[in-house]
C-alpha positions in Angstrom: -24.3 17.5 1.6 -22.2 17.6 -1.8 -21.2 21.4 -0.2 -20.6 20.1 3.5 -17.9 17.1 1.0 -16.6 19.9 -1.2 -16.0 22.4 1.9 -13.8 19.5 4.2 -11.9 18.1 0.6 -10.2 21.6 0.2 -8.9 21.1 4.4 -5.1 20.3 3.7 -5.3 18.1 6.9 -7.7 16.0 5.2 -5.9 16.0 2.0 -2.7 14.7 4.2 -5.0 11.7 5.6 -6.1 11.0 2.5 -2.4 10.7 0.7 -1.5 8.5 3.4 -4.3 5.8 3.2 -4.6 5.9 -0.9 -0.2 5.2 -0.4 -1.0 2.2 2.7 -3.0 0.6 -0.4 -6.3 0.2 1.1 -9.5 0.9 -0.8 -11.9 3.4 0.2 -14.7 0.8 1.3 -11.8 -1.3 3.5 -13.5 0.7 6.2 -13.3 -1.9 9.3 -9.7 -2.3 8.2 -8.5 1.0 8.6 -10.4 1.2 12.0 -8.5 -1.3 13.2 -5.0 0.0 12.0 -6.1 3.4 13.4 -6.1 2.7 16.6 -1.8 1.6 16.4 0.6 3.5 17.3 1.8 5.8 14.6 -1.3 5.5 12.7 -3.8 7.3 14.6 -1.5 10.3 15.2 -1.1 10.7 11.2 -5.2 10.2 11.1 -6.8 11.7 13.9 -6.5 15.5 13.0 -8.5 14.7 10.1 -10.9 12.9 12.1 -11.2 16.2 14.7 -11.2 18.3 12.1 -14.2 16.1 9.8 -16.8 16.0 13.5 -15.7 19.8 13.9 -17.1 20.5 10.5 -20.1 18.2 11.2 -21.0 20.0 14.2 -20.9 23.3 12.4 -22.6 22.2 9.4 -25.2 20.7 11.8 -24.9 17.2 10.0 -25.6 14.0 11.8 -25.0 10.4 11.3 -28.6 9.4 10.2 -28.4 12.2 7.4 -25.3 11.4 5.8 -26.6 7.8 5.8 -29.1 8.7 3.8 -27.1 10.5 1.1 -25.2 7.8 0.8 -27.4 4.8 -0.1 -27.7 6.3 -3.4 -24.2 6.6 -3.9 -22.5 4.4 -2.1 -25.1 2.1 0.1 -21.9 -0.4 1.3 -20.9 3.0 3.1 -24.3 3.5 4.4 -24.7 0.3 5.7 -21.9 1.1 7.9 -23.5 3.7 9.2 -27.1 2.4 10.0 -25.7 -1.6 10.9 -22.4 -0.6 12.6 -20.9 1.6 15.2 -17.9 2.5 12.9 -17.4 6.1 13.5 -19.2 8.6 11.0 -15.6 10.5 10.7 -14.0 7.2 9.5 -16.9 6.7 6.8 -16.6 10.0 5.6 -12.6 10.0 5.4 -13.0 6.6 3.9 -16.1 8.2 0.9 -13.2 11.5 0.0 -10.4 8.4 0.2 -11.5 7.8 -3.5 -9.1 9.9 -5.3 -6.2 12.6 -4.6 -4.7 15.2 -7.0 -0.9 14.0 -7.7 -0.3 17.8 -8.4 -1.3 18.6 -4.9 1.7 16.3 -3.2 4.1 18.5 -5.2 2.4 21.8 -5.1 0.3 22.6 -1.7 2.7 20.5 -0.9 1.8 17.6 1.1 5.0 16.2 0.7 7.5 16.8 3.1 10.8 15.4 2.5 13.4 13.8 4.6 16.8 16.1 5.9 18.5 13.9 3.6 16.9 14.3 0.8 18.9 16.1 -2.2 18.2 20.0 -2.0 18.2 20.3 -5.8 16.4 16.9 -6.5 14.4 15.9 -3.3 15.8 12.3 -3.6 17.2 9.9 -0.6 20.5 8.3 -1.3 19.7 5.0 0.1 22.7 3.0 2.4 23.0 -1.0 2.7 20.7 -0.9 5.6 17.9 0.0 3.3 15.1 -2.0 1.8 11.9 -2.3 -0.1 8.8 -4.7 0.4 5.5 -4.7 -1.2 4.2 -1.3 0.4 7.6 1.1 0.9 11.1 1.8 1.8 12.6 1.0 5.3 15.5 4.1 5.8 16.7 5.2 8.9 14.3 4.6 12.0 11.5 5.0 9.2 9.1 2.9 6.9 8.2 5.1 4.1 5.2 4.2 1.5 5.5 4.4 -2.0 3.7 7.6 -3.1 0.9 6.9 -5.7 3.8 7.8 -8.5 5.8 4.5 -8.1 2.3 2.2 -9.1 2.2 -0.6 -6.3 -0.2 -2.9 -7.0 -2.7 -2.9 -4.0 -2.7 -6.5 -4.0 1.5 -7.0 -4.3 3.2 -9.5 -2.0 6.8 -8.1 -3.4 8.0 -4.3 -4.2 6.7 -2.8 -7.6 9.4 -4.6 -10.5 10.8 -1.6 -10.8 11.9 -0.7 -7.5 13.1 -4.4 -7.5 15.3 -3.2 -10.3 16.9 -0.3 -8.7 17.7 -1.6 -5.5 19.2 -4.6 -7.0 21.6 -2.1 -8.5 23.4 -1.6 -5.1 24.9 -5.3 -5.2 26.9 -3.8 -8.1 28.2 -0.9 -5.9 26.3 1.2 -7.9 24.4 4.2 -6.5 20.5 4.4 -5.3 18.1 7.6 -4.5 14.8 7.6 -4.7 12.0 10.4 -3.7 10.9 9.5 0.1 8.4 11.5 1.7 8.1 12.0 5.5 4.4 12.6 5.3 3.9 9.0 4.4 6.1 7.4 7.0 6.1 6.5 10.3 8.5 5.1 12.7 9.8 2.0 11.8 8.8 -0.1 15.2 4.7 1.3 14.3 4.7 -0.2 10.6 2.2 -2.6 10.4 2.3 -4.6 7.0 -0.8 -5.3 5.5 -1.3 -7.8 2.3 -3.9 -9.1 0.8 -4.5 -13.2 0.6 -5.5 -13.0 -3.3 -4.3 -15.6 -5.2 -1.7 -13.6 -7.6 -1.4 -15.2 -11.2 1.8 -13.7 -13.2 0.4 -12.1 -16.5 3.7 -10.7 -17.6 5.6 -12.3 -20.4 9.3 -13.1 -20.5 11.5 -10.1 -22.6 14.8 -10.4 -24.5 16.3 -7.4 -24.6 19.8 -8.7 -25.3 19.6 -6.9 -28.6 18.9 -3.3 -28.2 19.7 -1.1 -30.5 20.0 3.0 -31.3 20.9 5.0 -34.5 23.6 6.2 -32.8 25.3 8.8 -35.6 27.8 11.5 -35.5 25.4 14.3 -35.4 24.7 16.4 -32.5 21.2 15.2 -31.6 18.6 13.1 -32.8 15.1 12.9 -32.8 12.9 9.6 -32.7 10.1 8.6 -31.8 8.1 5.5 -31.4 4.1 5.6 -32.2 0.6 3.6 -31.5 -1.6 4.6 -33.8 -4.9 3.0 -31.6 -4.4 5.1 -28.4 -2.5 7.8 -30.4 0.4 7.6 -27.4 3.9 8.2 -28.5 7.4 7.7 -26.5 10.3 10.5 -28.2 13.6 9.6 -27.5 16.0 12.6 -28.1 19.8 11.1 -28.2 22.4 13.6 -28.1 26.0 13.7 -27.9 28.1 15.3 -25.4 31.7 15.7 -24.2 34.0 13.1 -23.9 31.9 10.7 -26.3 29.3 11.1 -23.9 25.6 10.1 -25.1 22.5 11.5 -23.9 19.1 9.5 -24.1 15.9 11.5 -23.1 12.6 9.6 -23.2 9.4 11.3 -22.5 5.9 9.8 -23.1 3.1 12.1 -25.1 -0.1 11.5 -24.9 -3.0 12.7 -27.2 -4.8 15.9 -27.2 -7.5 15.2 -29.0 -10.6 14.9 -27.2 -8.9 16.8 -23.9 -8.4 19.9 -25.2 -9.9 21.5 -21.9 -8.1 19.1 -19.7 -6.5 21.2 -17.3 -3.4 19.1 -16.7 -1.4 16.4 -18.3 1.5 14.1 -16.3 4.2 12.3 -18.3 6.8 10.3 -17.8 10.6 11.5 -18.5 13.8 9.7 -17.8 17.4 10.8 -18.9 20.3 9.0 -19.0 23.9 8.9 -19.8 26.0 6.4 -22.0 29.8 5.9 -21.9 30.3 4.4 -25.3 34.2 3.3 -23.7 32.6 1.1 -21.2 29.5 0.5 -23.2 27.8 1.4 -20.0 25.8 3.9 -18.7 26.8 6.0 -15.9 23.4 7.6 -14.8 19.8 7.2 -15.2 16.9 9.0 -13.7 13.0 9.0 -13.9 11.0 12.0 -13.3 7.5 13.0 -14.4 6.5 16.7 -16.1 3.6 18.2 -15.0 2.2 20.4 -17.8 -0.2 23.0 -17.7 -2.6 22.8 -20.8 -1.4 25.9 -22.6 2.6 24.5 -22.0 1.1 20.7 -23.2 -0.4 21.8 -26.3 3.3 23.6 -26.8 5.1 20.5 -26.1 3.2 17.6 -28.4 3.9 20.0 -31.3 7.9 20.0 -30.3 10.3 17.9 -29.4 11.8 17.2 -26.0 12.4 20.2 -24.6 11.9 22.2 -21.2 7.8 23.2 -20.8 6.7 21.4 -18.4 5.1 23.5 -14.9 6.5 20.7 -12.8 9.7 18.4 -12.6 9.7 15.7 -10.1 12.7 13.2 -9.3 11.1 10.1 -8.7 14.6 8.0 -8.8 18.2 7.9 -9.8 20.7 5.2 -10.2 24.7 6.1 -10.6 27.4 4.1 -11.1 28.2 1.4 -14.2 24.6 0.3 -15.6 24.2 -2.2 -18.0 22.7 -2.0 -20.9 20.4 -4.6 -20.5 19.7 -3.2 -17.0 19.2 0.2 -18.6 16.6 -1.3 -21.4 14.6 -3.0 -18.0 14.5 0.2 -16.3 13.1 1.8 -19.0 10.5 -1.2 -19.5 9.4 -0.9 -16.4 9.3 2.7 -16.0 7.2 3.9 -18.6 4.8 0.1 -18.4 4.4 0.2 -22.2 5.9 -2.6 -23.9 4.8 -2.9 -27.0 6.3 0.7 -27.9 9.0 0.3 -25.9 10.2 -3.1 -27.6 9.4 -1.5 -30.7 11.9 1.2 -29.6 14.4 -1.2 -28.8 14.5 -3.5 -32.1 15.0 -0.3 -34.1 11.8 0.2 -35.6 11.9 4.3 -34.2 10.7 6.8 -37.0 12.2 10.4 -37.1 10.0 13.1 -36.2 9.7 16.3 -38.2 8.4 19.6 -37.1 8.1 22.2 -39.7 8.3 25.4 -36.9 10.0 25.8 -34.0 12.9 23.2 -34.1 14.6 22.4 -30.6 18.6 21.8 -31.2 
């Protein structure tokens, strides 16, 4: 059986179905749920070909309902019982058992991502107009709903868009500019979207931030090198400042995480964002999040160097032009990179310079 779930997982039309129910936000055991959004409009034309193509492989692997049952009850019996006490479709079941988990690096890289005609050639973002807008599960644009890919983190049991999206599009009230990554193989037309939320009672564990004093050791130099550092999980954010023409300031951010311990790991996904200061305006004039994809040969380069250029991959998650505030700026970062503790460290000061003894990056 394990060969009949490894042969069907490697089908990219399965790998499609299973991008787009892990970005709707349903679980893999909210089986009578996705029967019943299957059978919409919209829905069941994005699913089916993986349901042809699951009871075409059934039927040549010679597997039938009652055997699959019974290879699941030790593995996942909730599943089983669907088979033996229900008449959900096996298909479903089986879509719903391999809707556990989805390599990121396969959106960017089979790709199962296929973005919009308007989406930046260079960067593969969507410059969003004043008829756009965000809710808990994605992006209305054009005649199209769009769901957040597994990248921008919505909470499966949100009743609002993810904080940071929140952020961004809020940006457009101050005339400032909006793209972010939309991907046509998560959509659907807009008059088929069916919201789904969950009724959970939602309890706020965040904690109220003052960022109204940020600061930078912002020196004459060309670059500099900083870094902030938690010595339980070993994580570090680098911040690599530099300064450009016309008094221009750069400030790259990346995440690092440990090594140690993952050695064979075959690849590691940070976050990156870059932006732009105008010290004139005290404002900055771009930002943009990304995440690197790094081979393990390029990661165990880049934890031994500064910011630099190794990464495999370089995705555009987002971008925001115009005049950003500072304290707008600090929250975007906050949110981005959903570490705090190091990032408030960052942001009273309390950065340390790094020093490599080979291989310096100007």
């Amino acid at each position: 059986m394990k060969d009949f779930l490894d042969y069907i997982k490697q089908k990219v039309v399965i790998k499609k179905a299973i991008y787009f129910m892990l970005s709707m936000g349903m679980a893999y055991y909210e089986v009578p749920q996705k029967e019943d959004f299957l059978k919409a409009t919209g829905y069941k034309d994005i699913i089916n070909p993986a349901l042809d193509e699951i009871q075409q492989s059934m039927e040549l692997h010679d597997i039938a309902r009652e055997d699959f049952a019974k290879y699941l009850w030790d593995i996942e019996p909730y599943l089983a019982y669907l088979l033996v006490e229900t008449k959900i479709p096996t298909d479903l079941v089986i879509l719903s058992l391999l809707d556990k988990e989805l390599d990121i690096y396969d959106i960017f890289t089979i790709p199962l991502e296929a973005l919009p005609e308007a989406a930046d050639p260079k960067y593969g973002i969507v410059l969003l107009d004043d008829k756009s807008s965000a809710n808990h599960q994605g992006v209305f644009f054009g005649n199209n709903f769009y769901y957040y890919n597994p990248l921008y983190r919505a909470r499966r049991d949100a009743k609002t868009p993810p904080y940071l999206i929140h952020l961004l599009t809020e940006q457009m009230k101050n005339k400032n500019s909006v793209s972010l990554r939309l991907d046509q193989t998560i959509s659907l037309a807009k008059e088929h979207y069916k919201p789904f939320m969950r009724e959970f009672s939602e309890v706020y564990q965040g904690r109220e931030i003052n960022l109204d004093e940020i600061q930078f050791p912002l020196h004459p130099g060309n670059s500099e090198f900083f870094c902030v550092y938690n010595p339980e999980t070993m994580k570090k954010i680098q911040f690599r400042i530099s300064h450009r023409k016309d008094s221009e300031h750069w400030i790259e951010v990346e995440e690092l995480w440990d090594i140690q311990g993952n050695e064979e790991q075959e690849l590691f996904r940070t976050r990156y964002l870059h932006s732009i200061f105008n010290p004139q305006t005290n404002t900055f004039v771009h930002v943009d999040g990304s995440f690197n994809f790094y081979n393990n040969d390029n990661y165990k380069i880049r934890v031994k160097q500064q910011i630099n250029a190794h990464a495999n991959l370089h995705i555009k998650q987002w971008l925001v032009e115009g005049e950003i505030s500072v304290i707008d700026w600090g929250q975007m970062i906050l949110h981005f990179f959903n570490d705090p503790n190091l990032i408030l460290d960052a942001f009273k000061g309390n950065l340390i310079e790094e020093v490599f003894g080979e291989n310096p990056i100007e």
